[in-house]
N, C-alpha and C positions, 0 to 999 in steps of 0.2 A: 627301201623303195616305197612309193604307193603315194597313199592321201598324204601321208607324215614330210615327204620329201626326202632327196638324194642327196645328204653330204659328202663334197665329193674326196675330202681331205681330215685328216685328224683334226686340225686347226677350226675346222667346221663343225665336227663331231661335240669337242669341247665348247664352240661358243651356244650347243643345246642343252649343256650340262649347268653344274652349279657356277656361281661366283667364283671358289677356288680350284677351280678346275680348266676354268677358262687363262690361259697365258696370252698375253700380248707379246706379239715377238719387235714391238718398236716403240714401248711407251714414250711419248713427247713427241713423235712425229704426226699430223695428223694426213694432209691430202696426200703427200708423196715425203720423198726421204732427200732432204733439204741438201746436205752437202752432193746429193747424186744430182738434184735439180742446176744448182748451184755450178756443178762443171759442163753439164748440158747448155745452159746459157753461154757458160763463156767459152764453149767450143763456136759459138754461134759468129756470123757477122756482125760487128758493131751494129748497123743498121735495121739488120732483123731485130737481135735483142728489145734496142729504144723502140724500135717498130710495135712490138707487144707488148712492153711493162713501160712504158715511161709515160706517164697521162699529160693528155695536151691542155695543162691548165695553165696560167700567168704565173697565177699567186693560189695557194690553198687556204682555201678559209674555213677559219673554227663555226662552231653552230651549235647553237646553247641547247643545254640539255634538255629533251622529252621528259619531265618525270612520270606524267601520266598519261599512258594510252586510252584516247577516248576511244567508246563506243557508237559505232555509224550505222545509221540505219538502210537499210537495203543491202546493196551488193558494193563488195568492197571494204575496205578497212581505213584506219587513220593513217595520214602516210606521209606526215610530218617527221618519219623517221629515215625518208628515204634520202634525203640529201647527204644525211650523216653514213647510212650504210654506200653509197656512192664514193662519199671523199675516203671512206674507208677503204673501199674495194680497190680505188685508183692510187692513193697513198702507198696500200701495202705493195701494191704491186708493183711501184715507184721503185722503192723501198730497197724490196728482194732483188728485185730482177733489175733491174737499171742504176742500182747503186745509187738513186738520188737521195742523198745527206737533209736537204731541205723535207720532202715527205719523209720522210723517216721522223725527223723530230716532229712534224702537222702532226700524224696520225696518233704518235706518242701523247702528245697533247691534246687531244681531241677524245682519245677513248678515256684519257686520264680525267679530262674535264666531265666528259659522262659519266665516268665512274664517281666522282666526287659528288656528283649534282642527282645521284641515285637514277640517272634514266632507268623508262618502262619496267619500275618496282612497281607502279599502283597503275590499276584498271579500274575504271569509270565504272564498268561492269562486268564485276570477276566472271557473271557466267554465259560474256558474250565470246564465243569462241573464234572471232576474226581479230578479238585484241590480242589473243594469245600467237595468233597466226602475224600480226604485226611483229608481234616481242620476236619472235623465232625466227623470221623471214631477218631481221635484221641480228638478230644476234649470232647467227651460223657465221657470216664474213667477218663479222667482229672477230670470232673465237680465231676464225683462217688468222687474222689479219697479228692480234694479238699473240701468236702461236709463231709469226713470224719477224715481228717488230721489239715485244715486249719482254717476253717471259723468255729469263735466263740473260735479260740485257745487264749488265751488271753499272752501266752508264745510270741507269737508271734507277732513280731512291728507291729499297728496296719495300718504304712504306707506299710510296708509289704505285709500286709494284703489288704488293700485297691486298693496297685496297681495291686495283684492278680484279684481281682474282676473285674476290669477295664479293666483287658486286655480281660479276659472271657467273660464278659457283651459284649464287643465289638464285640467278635469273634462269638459269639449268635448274637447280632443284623445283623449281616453282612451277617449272613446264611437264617436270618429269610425275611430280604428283598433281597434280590439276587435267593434264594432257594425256598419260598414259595409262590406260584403264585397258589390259590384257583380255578382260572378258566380257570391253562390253559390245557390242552392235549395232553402238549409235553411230551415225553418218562420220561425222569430224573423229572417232575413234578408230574408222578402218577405210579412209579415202587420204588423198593428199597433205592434208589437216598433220594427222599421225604421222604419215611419211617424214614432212619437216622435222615434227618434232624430233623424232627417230634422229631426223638427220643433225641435230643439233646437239641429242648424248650421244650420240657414235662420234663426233669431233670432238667434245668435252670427256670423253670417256677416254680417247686416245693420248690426247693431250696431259691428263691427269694420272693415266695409270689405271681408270677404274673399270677394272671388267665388268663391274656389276649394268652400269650404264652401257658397255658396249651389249651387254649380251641380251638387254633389254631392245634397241636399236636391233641385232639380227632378228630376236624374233620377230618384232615387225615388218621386219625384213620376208624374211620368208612365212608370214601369213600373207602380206600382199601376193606372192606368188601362190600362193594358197587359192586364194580369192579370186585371183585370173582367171577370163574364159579360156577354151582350149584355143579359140583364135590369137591369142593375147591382149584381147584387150579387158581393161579393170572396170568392170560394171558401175562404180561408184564418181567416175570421172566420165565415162561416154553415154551417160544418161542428161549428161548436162548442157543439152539444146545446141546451138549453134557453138557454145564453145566443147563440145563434145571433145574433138580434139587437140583442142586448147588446155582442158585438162588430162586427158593422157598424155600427153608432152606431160605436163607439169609434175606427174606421177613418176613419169620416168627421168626426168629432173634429178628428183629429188633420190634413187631407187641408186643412180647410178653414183650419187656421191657417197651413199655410204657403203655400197659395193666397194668404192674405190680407197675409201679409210680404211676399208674389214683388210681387202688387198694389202694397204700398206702392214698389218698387224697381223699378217700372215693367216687371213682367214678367205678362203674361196666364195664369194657369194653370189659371181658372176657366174660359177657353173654350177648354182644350188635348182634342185629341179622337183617339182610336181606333177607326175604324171606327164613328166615330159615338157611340162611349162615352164618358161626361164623367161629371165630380163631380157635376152635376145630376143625372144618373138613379141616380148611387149615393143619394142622397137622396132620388130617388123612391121607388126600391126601399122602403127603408126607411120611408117614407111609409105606401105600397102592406101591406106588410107588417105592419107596425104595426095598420091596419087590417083586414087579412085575416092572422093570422098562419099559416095553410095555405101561402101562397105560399111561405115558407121551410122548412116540413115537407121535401121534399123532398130539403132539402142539409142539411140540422139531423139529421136522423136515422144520421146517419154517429158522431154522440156522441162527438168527439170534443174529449178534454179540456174535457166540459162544467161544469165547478163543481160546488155542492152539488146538483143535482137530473138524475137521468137520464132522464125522460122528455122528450123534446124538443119534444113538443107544448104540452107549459105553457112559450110561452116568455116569459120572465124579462122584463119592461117595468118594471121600477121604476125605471129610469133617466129615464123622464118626469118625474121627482116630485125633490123636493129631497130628497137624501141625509140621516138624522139626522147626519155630521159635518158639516153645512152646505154641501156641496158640492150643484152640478148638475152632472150629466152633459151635460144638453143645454143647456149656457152655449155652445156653438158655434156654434146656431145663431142668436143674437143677430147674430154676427158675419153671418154668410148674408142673414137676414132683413135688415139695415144696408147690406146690400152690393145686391140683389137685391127690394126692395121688390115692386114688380111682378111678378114670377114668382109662378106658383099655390104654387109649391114653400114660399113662404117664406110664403101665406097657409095653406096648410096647415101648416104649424110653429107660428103664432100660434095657430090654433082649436086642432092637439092639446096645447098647452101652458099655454094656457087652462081647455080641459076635464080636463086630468090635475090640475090646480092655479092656480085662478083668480090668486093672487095670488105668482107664482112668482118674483118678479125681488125684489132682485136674484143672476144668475146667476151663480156662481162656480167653476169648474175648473181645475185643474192642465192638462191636456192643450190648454187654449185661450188660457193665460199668466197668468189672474187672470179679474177681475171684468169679463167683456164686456159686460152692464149698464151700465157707469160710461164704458167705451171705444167702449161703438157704440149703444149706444140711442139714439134722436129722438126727443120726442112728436112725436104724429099731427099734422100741419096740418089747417085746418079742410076739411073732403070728404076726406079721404084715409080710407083704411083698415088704416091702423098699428095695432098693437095698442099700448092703451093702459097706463100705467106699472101702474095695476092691470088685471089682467085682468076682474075680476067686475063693471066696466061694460058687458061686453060680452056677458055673457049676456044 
């Protein structure tokens, strides 16, 4: 118990131990366990299913490789990579869930063409840390997308396939020694920054087999809860001005996908606890806040590194709503609500997700590996109170 934290299962105890001590109970599976996913779908209605995984494109189009991530000045990163993790996220999801044959071979093609063309190997400036944040933001859905397309496809040349692995293996290694520094107490080594990365060897970690990477990812893990106030919120994300809670969203973004890897590899992380602090109350926080934005005035006003608006009392909620590049921000909490049914937390995410935008799914993010829509939705059973594929039955 105490500062060190509460593992609440053996599987937890092990991912604080060494390298061989840590078991994965699912190597190769990374967000959920694919043939379970797989009959969930097609217990579904035709219409629901294409409803969440089938992307409303014409035609998919290739998009030449990034090799090098520039560096941008001010706020924000280079994001010449976003098209690609897009047609990815929508591709895969194509793919898996909707059986479309056409995305299936685009995304084959496309990560294959990146891989051959060495995308986001070289950084303009190794030691600007939002190029690493570019590489990572897009390489996490790659790994989803690649973990459900590529790897073990036997369709597919097996040098193909190989160089695939190789260029990703790299791009994981390069994050894992550049990005994760266990001791140190710089900003981008204990805020969202690290989270990512975390989130990026907890999916390559699972995918590969390697505990060493997974067990690197928990502690990150449960240092963030470490770090937490007693209210739940992360000092390192609600200090940042009007997007105060634009970055705890983003924190718990990131918190809950590798929760929900650890989950799949039979490690508890959603009920890992400090002094009583969990992922649940960073979510409540967040809740709480959302609806009182005054609760976070207090750490918001330090303005730091806040984006384009310096008043911290307007803060920045547009991450409820779908993104105009077709993204959501809160496609995370699909994953939550799928996991947590029962908890008020995840009725409360249905109603403000609802009322931000009745007809809000399907949800789509980089930070969460693609379309969690497609990977964790249920319809409601009859007397449950799931929220339904459209939201606006339920006003």
């Amino acid at each position: 118990m105490g500062a060190a934290g509460t593992p609440v299962n053996s599987p937890t105890r092990a991912a604080a131990a060494t390298d061989s001590e840590l078991v994965l109970a699912r190597p190769g599976e990374v967000l959920f366990v694919r043939a379970e996913r797989r009959e969930a779908l097609a217990a579904m209605a035709a219409e629901t299913r294409e409803r969440l995984c089938r992307a409303p494109v014409a035609k998919w189009r290739s998009t030449k490789a990034v090799t090098t991530i520039r560096a941008t000045p001010g706020y924000g990163g280079d994001k010449r990579t976003e098209r690609f993790a897009m047609t990815v996220m929508q591709a895969g999801a194509a793919s898996f869930g909707a059986g479309d044959g056409e995305a299936r071979r685009a995304v084959v093609r496309l990560i294959a063409r990146w891989a051959k063309g060495r995308a986001m190997t070289k950084l303009e400036d190794p030691a600007d840390a939002s190029s690493y944040y570019v590489v990572e933001r897009t390489l996490l859905p790659t790994i989803v997308t690649y973990w459900l397309t590529v790897r073990g496809d036997t369709r597919i040349k097996a040098s193909t396939r190989a160089r695939i692995e190789r260029w990703l293996g790299g791009l994981v290694e390069r994050s894992r020694q550049r990005r994760i520094d266990l001791t140190s107490d710089e900003v981008s080594a204990r805020n969202n920054h690290a989270y990512l990365a975390a989130g990026v060897l907890m999916a390559w970690g699972a995918l590969t087999g390697d505990p060493g990477l997974v067990e690197t990812a928990v502690t990150i893990y449960r240092r963030a809860i470490a770090d937490m106030r007693p209210d739940g919120s992360f000092p390192l994300e609600t200090m940042r001005g009007a997007r105060a809670l634009w970055y705890q969203r983003h924190a718990v973004a990131s918190l809950v996908t590798i929760a929900e890897i650890a989950a799949v590899q039979g490690i508890d992380l959603y009920g890992y606890r400090v002094e009583g602090r969990d992922l649940h109350r960073a979510v409540r926080f967040l809740l709480d806040a959302v609806a009182d934005p005054q609760r976070v005035w207090r750490y918001a006003e330090a303005n730091i590194n806040p984006g384009p608006v310096r008043d911290y009392r307007r803060q920045d909620l547009r991450f409820l709503r779908r993104r105009p590049h077709g993204r959501h921000y809160m496609a995370w909490a699909e994953i939550y609500m799928a996991r947590f049914p029962e908890r008020e937390e995840s009725r409360r995410l249905a109603r403000l997700l609802v009322e931000a935008e009745a007809d809000f799914r399907p949800m789509i993010d980089e930070y969460s590996g693609g379309n969690t829509s497609c990977f964790f939705y249920e319809p409601p059973r009859s007397g449950e109170g799931a929220t339904p594929l459209s939201g606006s039955s339920t006003r």
